[in-house]
Every structure is written in C-alpha cells, then in structure tokens.
VEXSE-225321 format. One line per 2 residues: number of its first residue (from 1); for each residue y, z, x of N, C-alpha, C. Coordinates in steps of 0.001 Angstrom, whole numbers. Each point is the difference from the previous one (the first is absolute). Layout:
<pts>
NUM	Y,Z,X,Y,Z,X,Y,Z,X | ...;
</pts>
This chain:
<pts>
1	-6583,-29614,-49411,1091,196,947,-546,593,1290 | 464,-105,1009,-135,208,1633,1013,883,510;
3	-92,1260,488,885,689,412,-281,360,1592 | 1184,469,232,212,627,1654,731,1055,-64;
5	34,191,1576,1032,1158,244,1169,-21,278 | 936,939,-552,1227,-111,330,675,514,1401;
7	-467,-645,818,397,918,1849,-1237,759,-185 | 261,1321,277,-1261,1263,372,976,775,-858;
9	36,-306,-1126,1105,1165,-1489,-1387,414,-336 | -1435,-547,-847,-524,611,-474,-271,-1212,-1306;
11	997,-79,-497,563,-807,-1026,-958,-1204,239 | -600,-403,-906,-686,-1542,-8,629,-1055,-1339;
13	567,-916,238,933,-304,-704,-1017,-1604,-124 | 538,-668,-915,-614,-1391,-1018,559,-1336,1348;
15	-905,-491,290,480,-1619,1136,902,-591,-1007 | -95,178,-1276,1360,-1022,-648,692,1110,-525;
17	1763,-236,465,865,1002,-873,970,-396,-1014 | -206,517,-504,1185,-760,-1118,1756,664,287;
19	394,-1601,289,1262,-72,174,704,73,-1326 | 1422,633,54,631,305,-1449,1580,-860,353;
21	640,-689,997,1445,-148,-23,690,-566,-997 | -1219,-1272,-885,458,-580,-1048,-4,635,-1428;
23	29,1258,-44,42,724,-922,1422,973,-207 | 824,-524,-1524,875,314,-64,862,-1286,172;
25	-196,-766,530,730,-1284,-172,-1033,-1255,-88 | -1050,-545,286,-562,-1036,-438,-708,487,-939;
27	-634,1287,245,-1265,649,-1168,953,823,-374 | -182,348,-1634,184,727,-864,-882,1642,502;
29	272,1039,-906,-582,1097,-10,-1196,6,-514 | -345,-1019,-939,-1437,199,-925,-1220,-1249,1195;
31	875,-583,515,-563,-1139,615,-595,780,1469 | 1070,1056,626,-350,718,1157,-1308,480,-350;
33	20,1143,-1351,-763,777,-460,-1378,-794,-254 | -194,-859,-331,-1353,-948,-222,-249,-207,1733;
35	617,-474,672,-526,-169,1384,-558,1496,344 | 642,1061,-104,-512,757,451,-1438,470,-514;
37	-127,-4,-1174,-1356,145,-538,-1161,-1005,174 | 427,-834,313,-1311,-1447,379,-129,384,1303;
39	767,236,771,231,694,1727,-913,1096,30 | -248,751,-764,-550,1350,349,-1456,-303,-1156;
41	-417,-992,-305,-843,-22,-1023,-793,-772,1190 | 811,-1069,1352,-1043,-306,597,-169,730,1452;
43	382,708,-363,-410,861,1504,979,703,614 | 1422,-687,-45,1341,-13,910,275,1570,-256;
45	79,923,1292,816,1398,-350,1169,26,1129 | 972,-1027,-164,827,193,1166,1272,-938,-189;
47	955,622,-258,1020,-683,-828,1502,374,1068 | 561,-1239,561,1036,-404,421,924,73,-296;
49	1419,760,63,1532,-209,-231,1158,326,537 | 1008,336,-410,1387,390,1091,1007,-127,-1053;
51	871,604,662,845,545,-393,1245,-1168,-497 | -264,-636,597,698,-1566,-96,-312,-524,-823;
53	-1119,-319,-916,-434,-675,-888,650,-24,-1497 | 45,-1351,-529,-585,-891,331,956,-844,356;
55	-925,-866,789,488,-1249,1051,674,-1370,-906 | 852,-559,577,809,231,1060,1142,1183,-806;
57	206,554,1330,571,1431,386,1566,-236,-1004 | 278,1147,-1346,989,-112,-594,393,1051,-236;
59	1131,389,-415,407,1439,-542,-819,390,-2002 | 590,-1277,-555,-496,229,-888,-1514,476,-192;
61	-900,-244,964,-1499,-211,-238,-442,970,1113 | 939,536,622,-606,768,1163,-788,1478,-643;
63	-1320,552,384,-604,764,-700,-780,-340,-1021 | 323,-1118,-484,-753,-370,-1290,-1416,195,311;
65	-893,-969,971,-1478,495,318,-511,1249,-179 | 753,503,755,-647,1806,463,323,515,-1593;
67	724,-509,-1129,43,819,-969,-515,-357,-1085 | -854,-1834,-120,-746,-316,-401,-1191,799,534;
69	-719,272,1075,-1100,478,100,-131,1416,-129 | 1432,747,-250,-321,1416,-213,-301,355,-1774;
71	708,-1303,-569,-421,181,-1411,-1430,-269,-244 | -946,-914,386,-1179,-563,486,-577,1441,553;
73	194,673,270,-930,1643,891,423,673,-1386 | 1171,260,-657,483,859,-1094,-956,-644,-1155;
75	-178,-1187,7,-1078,-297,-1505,-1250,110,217 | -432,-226,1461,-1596,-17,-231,-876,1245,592;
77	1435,495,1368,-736,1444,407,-745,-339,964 | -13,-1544,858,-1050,70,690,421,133,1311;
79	1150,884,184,458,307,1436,-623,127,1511 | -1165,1217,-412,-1216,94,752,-1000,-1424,563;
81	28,-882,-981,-835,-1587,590,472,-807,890 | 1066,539,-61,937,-1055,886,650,448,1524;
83	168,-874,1272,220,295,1080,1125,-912,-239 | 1334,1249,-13,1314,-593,-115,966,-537,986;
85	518,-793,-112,967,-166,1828,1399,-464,-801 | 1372,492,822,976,-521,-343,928,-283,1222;
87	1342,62,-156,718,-301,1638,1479,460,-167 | 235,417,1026,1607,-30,-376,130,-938,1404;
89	1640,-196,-562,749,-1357,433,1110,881,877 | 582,-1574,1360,703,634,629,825,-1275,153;
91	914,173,940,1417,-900,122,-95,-1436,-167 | 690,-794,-1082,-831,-1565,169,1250,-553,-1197;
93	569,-1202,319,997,-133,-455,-728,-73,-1750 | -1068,-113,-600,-194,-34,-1163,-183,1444,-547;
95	756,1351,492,-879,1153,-291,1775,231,-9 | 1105,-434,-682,1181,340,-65,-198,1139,-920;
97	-958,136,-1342,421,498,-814,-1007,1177,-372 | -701,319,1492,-939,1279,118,1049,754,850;
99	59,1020,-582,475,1267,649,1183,-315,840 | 1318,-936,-1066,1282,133,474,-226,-1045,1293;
101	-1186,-887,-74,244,-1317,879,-611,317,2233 | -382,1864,-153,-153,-226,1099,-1417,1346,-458;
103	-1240,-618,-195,-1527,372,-183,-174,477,1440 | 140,806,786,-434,482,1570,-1393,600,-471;
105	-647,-494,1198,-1428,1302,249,98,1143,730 | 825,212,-912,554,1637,794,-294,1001,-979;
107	-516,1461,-279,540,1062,-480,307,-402,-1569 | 1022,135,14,648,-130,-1362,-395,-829,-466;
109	70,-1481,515,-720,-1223,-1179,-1142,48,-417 | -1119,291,989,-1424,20,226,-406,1021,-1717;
111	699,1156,550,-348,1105,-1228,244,-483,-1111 | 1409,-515,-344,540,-265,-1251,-853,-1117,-429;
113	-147,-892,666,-923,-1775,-87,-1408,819,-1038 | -498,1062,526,-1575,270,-92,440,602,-1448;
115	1017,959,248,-352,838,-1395,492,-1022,-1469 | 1155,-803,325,94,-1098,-857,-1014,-681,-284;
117	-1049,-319,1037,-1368,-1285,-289,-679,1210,-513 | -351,1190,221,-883,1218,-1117,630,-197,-1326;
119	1272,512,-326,275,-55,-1424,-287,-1358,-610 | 499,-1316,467,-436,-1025,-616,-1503,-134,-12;
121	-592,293,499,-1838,-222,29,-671,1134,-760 | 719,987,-398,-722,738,-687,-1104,1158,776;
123	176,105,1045,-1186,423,912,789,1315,760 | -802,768,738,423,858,515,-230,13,1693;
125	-526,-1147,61,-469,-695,1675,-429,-1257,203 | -87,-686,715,-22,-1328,425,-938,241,835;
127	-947,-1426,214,-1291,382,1332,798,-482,816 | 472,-1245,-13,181,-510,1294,1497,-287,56;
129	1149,622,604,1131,-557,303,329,-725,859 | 888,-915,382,-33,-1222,440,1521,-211,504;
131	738,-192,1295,793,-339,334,936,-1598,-295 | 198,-327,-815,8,-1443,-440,492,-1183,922;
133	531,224,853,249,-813,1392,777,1188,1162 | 348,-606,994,567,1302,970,1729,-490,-286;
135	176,810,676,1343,413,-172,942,-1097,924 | -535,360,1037,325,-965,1350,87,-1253,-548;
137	606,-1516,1102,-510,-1349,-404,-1296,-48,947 | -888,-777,-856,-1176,-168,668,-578,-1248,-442;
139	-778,-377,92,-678,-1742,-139,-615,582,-1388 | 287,-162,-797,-572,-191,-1063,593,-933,-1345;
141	-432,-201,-1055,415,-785,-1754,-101,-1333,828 | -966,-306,697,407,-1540,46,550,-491,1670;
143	423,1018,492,391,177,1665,-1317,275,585 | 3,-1241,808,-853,129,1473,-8,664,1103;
145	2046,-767,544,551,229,1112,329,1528,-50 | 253,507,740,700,1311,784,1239,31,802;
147	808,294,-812,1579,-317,181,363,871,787 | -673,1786,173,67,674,1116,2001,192,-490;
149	340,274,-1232,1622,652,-203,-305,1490,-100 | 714,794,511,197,1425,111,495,645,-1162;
151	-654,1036,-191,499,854,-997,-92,1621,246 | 1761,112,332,12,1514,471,-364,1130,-920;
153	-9,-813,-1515,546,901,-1011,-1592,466,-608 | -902,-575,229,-1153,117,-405,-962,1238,-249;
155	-1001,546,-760,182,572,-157,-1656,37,249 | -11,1211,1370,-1099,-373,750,-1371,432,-771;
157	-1487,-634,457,-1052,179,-556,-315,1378,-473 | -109,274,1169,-593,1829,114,946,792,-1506;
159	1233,-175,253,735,322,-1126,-555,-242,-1537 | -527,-1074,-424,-492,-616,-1079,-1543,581,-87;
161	-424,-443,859,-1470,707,383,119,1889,-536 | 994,775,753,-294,1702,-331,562,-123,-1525;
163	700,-435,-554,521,-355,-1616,-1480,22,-918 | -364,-1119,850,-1282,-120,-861,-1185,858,-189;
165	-458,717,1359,-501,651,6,248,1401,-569 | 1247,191,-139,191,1225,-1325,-302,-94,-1050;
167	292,-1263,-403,-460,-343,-1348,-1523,-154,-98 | -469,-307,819,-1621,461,164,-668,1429,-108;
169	787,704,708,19,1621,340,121,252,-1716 | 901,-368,-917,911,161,-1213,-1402,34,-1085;
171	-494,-1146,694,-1412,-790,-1143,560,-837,-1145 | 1630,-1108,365,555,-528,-524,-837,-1177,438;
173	-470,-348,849,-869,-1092,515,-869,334,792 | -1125,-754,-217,-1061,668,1186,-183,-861,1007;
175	686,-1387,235,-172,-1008,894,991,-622,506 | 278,-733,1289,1097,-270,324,-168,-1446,-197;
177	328,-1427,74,176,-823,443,1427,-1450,541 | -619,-891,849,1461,-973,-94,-838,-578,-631;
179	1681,-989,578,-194,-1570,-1063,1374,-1100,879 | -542,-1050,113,959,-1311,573,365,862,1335;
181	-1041,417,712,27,356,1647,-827,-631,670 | 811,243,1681,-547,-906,770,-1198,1219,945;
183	-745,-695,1145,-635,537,977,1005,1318,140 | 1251,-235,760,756,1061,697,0,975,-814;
185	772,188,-1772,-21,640,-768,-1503,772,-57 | -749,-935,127,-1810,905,-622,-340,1020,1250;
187	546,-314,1318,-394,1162,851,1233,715,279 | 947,-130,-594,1099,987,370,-716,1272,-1527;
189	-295,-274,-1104,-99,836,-820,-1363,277,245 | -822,-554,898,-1487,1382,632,516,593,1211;
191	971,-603,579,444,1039,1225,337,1357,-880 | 1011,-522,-479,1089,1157,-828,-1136,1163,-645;
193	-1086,-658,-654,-648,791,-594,-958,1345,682 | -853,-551,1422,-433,509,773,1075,1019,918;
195	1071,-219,261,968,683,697,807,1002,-640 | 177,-493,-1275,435,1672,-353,-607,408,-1560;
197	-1442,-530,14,-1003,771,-1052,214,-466,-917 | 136,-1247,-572,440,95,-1217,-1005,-971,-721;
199	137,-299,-1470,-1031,-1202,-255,-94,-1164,629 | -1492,-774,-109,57,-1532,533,200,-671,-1201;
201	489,-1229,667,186,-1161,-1501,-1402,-335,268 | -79,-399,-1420,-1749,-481,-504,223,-1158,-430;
203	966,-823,-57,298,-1280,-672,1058,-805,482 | -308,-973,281,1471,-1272,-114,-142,-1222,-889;
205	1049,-134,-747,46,-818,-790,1060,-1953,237 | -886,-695,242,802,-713,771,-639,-1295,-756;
207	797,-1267,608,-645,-1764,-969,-648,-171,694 | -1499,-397,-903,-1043,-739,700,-924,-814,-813;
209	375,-1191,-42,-476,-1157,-551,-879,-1082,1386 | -408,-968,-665,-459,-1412,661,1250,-929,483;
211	1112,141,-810,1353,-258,809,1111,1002,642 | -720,1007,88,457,956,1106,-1029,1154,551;
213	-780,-221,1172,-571,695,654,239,845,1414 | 1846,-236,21,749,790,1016,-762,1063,761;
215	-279,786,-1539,-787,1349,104,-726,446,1287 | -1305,-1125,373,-998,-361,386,871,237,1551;
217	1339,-221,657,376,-381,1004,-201,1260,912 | 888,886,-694,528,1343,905,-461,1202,-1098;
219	-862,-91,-1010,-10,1156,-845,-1566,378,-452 | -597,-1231,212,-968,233,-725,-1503,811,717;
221	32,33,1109,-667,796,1042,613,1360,-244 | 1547,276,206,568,1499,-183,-336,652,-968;
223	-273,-1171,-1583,-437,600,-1148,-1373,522,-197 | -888,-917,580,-1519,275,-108,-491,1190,1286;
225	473,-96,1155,-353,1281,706,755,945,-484 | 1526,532,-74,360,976,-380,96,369,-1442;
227	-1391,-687,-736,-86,512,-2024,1653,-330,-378 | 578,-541,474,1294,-237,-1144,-169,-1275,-472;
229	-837,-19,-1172,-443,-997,-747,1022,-984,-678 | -173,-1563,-342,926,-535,-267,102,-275,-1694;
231	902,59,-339,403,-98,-1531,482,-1199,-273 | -696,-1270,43,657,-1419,-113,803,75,-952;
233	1140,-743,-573,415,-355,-728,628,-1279,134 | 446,-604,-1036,12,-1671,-135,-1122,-889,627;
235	-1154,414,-941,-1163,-323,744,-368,-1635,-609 | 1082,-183,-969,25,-1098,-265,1366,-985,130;
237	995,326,923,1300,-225,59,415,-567,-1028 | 151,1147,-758,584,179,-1143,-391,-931,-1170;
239	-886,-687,24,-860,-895,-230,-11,-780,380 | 503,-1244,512,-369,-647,1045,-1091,-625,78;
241	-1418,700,414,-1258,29,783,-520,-425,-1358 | 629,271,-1096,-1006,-631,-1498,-95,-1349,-107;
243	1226,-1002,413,-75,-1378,-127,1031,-239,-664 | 770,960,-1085,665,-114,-1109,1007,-960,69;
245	572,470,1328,1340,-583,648,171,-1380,579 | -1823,-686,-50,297,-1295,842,253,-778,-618;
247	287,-1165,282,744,-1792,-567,1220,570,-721 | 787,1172,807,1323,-57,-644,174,659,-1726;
249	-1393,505,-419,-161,986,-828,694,1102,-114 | 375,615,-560,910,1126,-288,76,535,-1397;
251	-1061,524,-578,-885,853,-964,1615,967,-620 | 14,-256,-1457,857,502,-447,37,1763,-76;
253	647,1163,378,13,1029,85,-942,870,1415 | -453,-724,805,-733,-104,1292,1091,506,1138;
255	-218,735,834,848,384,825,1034,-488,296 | -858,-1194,737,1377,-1029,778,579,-872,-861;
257	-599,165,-1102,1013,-839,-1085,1368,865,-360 | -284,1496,49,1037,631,-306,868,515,734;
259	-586,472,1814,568,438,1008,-70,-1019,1106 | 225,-750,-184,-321,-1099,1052,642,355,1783;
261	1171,215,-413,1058,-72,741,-304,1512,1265 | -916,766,-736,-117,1269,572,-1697,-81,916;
263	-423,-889,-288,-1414,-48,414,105,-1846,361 | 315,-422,916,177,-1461,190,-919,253,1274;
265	-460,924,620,-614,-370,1094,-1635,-442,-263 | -652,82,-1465,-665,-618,225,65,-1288,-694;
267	907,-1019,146,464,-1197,-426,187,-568,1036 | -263,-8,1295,588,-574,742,-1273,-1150,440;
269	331,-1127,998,-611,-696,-160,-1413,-187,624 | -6,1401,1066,-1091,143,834,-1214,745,-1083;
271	963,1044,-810,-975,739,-1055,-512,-630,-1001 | 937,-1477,-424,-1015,-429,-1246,-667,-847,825;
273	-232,-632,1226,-740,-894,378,-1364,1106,580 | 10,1055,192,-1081,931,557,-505,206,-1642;
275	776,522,-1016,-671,237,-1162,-1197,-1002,-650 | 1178,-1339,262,-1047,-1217,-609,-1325,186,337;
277	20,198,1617,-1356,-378,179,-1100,1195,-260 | 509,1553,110,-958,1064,-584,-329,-414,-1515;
279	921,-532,-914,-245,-197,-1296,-1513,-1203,-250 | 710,-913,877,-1170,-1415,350,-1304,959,488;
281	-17,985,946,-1555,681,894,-118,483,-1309 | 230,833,-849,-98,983,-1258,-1392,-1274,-459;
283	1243,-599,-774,-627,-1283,-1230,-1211,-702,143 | -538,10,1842,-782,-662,689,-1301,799,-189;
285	398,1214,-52,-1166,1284,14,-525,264,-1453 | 901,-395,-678,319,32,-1850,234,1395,-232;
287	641,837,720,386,887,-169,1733,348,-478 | 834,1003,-365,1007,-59,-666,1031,277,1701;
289	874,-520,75,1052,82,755,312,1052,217 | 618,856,-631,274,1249,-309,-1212,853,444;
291	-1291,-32,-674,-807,1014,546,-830,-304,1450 | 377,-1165,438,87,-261,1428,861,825,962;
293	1405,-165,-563,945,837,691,-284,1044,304 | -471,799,-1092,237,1224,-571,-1607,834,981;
295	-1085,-1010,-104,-1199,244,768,179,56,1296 | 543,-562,714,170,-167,1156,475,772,596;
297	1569,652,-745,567,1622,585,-897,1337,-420 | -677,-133,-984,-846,927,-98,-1234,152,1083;
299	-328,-1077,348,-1145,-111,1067,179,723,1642 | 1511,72,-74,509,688,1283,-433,1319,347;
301	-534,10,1404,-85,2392,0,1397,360,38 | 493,-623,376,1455,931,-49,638,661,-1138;
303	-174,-1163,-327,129,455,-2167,-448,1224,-869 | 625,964,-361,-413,944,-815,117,-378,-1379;
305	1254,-521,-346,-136,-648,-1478,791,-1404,-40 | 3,-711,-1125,244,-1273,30,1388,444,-1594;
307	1204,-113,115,896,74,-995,84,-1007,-1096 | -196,-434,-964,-283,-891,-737,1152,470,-1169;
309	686,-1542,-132,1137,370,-1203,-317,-866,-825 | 358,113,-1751,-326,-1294,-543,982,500,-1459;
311	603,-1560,32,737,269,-1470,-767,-284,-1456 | -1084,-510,330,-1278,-56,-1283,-1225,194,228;
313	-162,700,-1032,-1376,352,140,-1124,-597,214 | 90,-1290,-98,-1021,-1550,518,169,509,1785;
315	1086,-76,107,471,-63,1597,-997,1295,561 | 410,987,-766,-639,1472,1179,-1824,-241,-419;
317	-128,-726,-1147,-1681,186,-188,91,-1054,1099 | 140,-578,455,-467,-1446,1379,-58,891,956;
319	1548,490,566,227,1042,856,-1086,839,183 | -497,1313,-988,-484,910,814,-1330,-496,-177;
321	-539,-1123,-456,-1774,-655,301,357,-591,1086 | 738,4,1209,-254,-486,1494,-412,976,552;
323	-209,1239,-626,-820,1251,911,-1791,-669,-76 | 17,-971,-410,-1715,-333,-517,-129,-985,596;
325	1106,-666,1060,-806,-1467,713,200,154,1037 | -1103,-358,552,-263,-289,1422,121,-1300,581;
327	1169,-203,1223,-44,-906,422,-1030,-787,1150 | -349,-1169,-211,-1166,-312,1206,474,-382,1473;
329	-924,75,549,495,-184,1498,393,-1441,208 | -129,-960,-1005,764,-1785,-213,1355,308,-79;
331	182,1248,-1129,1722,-180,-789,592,691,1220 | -580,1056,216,735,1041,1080,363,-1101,1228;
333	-1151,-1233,517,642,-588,1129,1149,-1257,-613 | -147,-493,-1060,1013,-503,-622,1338,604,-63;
335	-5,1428,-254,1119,494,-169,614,348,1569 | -328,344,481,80,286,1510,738,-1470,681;
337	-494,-1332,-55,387,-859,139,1196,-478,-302 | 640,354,-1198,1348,-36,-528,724,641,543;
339	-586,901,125,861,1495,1015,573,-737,924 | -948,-36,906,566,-566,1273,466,-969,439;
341	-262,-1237,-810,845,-1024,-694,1515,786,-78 | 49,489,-972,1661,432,-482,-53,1307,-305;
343	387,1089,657,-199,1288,384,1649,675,-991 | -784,1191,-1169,1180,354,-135,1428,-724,-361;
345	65,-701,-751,1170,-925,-795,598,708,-448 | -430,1045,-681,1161,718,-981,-273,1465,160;
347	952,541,1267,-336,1524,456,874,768,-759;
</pts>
C-alpha cells in the first residue's frame, strides 16, 4: 500500500480508502466485517462514512453503517489502526427523516449529528469530520450549472466552521473536512479559518472518475496548493468504468440494477459511449477496466486517497491491487484523448 498526507494534519492516511455506503443494505454485517479485515490486512488504515448511510438514503437504514463499523472496533479492538472519517448531513429533500426533516449546520445539529455518529461507532473521536454537502444550493450531485438562487436562511460558513472547531478544542474530532463543494465553498472555509483562528479543512471529498473530471476545472489547483487534498469517490461511477453495464447488461443485484432510477446519470448516452471506449483502451493494454479507472485517479497529485466501494470480495481484491499499476505514457495519452473527445458525460 502507498500512503500520503492528509492536508498538513500530520495524519498519513492509505491512497486507497475503503468506502462503506453499501453496508447495511447491499452488504450484510458479516460481509462488511470481512471487507474490513482483508482492507487492513492489505495496507488500508482509512475508512470512510456518514451519517446517512447506507445508501440510498432511508429512514429504516439510516445509521446502519456507522453501527456496523462500531460493532467491527467492539470485536476486534482495532480502533487505534484506523484513520476514521464520518459526516453529518444537511438540508436535502432526501434527509426528511434526520433530525425532524431540517439537518442545519448549525450548533445544535452539528453536535447532536457527531455525538449520535460516536455512540453508533463505538469510538470516543473521529479523525476526520466531514461536512457532507453545504447547506446553500450549489453545483453539485450531478449539477454543473450555477443557478445563483438565494438563500437568506442559510446558515453561514464561519458559523459551521467555530462548531467545529470546538469540537476539535473538545478532542471529539481532530480534523475538519468537506465534501460535494465547489471552488467558492473551499476558500470561503480558509478565509473563515485564517480570520477568526479557527481550524483549516484538510480534506474535500468530491466525484472523480474518467467520466467525471469536473474536479480538474476550478478545484484542483486550490486542492494541491492549499493541502486540501482530494477524497475521490465514485471512482468508478458506481461501476460503470468496469464494463459490467455495456450491451445493455444489467448484472443481477448490481447497483443500477437495483437503484437505477437514482443514479441514471451515468446511463446516459454520452457516458456509455465515453465508457465503451475506456473499456476498449483497458482490453487493448490487457489490463482490467476497472483497475484502469481506478489507476488513473490514483496517479493524480491532487489525490490524497482514492474511495473504493465493493459489494464482493472478488470486487475490492481487483479494487485495492490498482494501488500496484502503473499506467504508461501510451494509455495515459489514450486516455487523455477520450477526454477531450467527450469531456465529463456524467458529472
């Protein structure tokens, strides 16, 4: 395994992290629990979740993750190995049934969100906390455009920012980070931070695949000079980037076989015609599709870790052996070529 830094925390955390959302509803508890031990048997000390989990977002299932992995710390004790991250959630028409339907990053939610994700996790601190999108509307889940609608009611950075930083002060968390933010968001929370003392975020967690490299536009310079390292996730749009999905395939118990309707943006016709052909460059190289994908976002400086989810254990052993290939300067201009060919299909 290959590690980096997390911002300037100190913290050197695993280039592949293991993602948990499908746990609790696609994965079982014994099924989580085996990922986690093959995860940490090959290197991985840096484990992904929120408060939301698992996906897609339900009442029945909400918490389930964070309380699968606190039983997982309660059996094996290996609390200390691991660089933990979780998130609390804020206003979003699927978050009806967190905290009476209105999750603010204010004060009261922020606290209650954390000490709820402690009791379910079993832990007495979290490394890295994580803003799970902003509050505001902003271009993000799939939004490009910038609709620029007002929101009086909002509930400003700095506010969320000194919250957090108590809880830092507390030693309830020792790290701040976002997640599904834009440029504006990433320097309003280092203004905020520098101006009235408080922690820097060390992390953003945002999509970054071969069919979405948005990232790269307005963020990815802000991330690599100012250490707020990027936390890809859907580094395989949602699988996608494996091949699974082409000639109209649809793999029984497979994401989009089951959520289709909630993840259609990468179905569309620009994304499977960009997929085809990374799958075709893959096959050409005789290399696996998937650990093409998966190589390629890892190869980035911007990148601190690469999020990797998998509902079988075949899947995450493919997954976390893309920390071991190197792509050549043929595939890299191959891939580049597609790019610019068809840029971003499925943001």
């Amino acid at each position: 395994m290959k590690y980096r830094s997390l911002g300037n925390s100190g913290i050197e955390v695993s280039q592949i992290c293991l993602g948990t959302m499908t746990w609790g509803k696609q994965n079982s508890q014994n099924e989580a629990f085996e990922q986690l031990d093959y995860a940490l048997d090959r290197g991985i000390n840096f484990v992904d979740t929120a408060e939301l989990y698992a996906v897609p977002p339900e009442a029945e299932t909400y918490g389930a993750t964070e309380a699968i992995i606190g039983n997982w710390l309660k059996k094996t004790g290996r609390r200390e190995e691991i660089v933990l991250a979780s998130k609390v959630a804020s206003p979003r028409e699927w978050c009806s049934h967190i905290r009476g339907g209105d999750p603010r990053l204010n004060r009261e939610n922020i606290t209650t969100a954390l000490e709820n994700s402690l009791k379910r996790l079993k832990t007495d601190y979290l490394d890295l906390y994580q803003v799970h999108w902003p509050e505001r509307n902003a271009n993000f889940f799939g939004q490009l455009g910038y609709a620029g609608e007002e929101q009086p009611d909002t509930t400003p950075i700095e506010e969320t920012l000194s919250v957090l930083g108590e809880l830092v002060e507390q030693g309830k968390i020792r790290h701040i980070g976002i997640s599904n933010e834009t440029a504006w968001g990433v320097s309003q929370y280092l203004r905020a931070a520098v101006e009235n003392q408080l922690p820097k975020i060390q992390s953003i967690q945002n999509p970054y695949s071969l069919l979405n490299r948005s990232f790269e536009i307005g963020l990815a310079e802000f991330s690599h000079r100012e250490e707020v390292g990027l936390l890809a996730y859907s580094p395989l749009g949602f699988g996608t980037l494996s091949g699974k999905y082409l000639d109209g395939e649809l793999p029984e118990e497979s994401r989009l076989a089951l959520f289709a309707d909630r993840y259609s943006r990468y179905s569309n016709a620009e994304g499977v015609s960009a997929t085809e052909r990374y799958v075709k460059l893959a096959r050409e190289h005789g290399i696996s599709p998937a650990q093409m994908a998966l190589a390629f976002v890892n190869s980035r400086p911007f990148i601190t870790s690469n999020i990797i989810g998998a509902t079988t254990t075949e899947q995450l052993k493919e997954n976390i052996s893309s920390i071991d290939l190197n792509l050549s300067d043929e595939l890299l201009q191959g891939i580049e070529a597609v790019h610019i060919s068809q840029p971003n299909p499925c943001p």
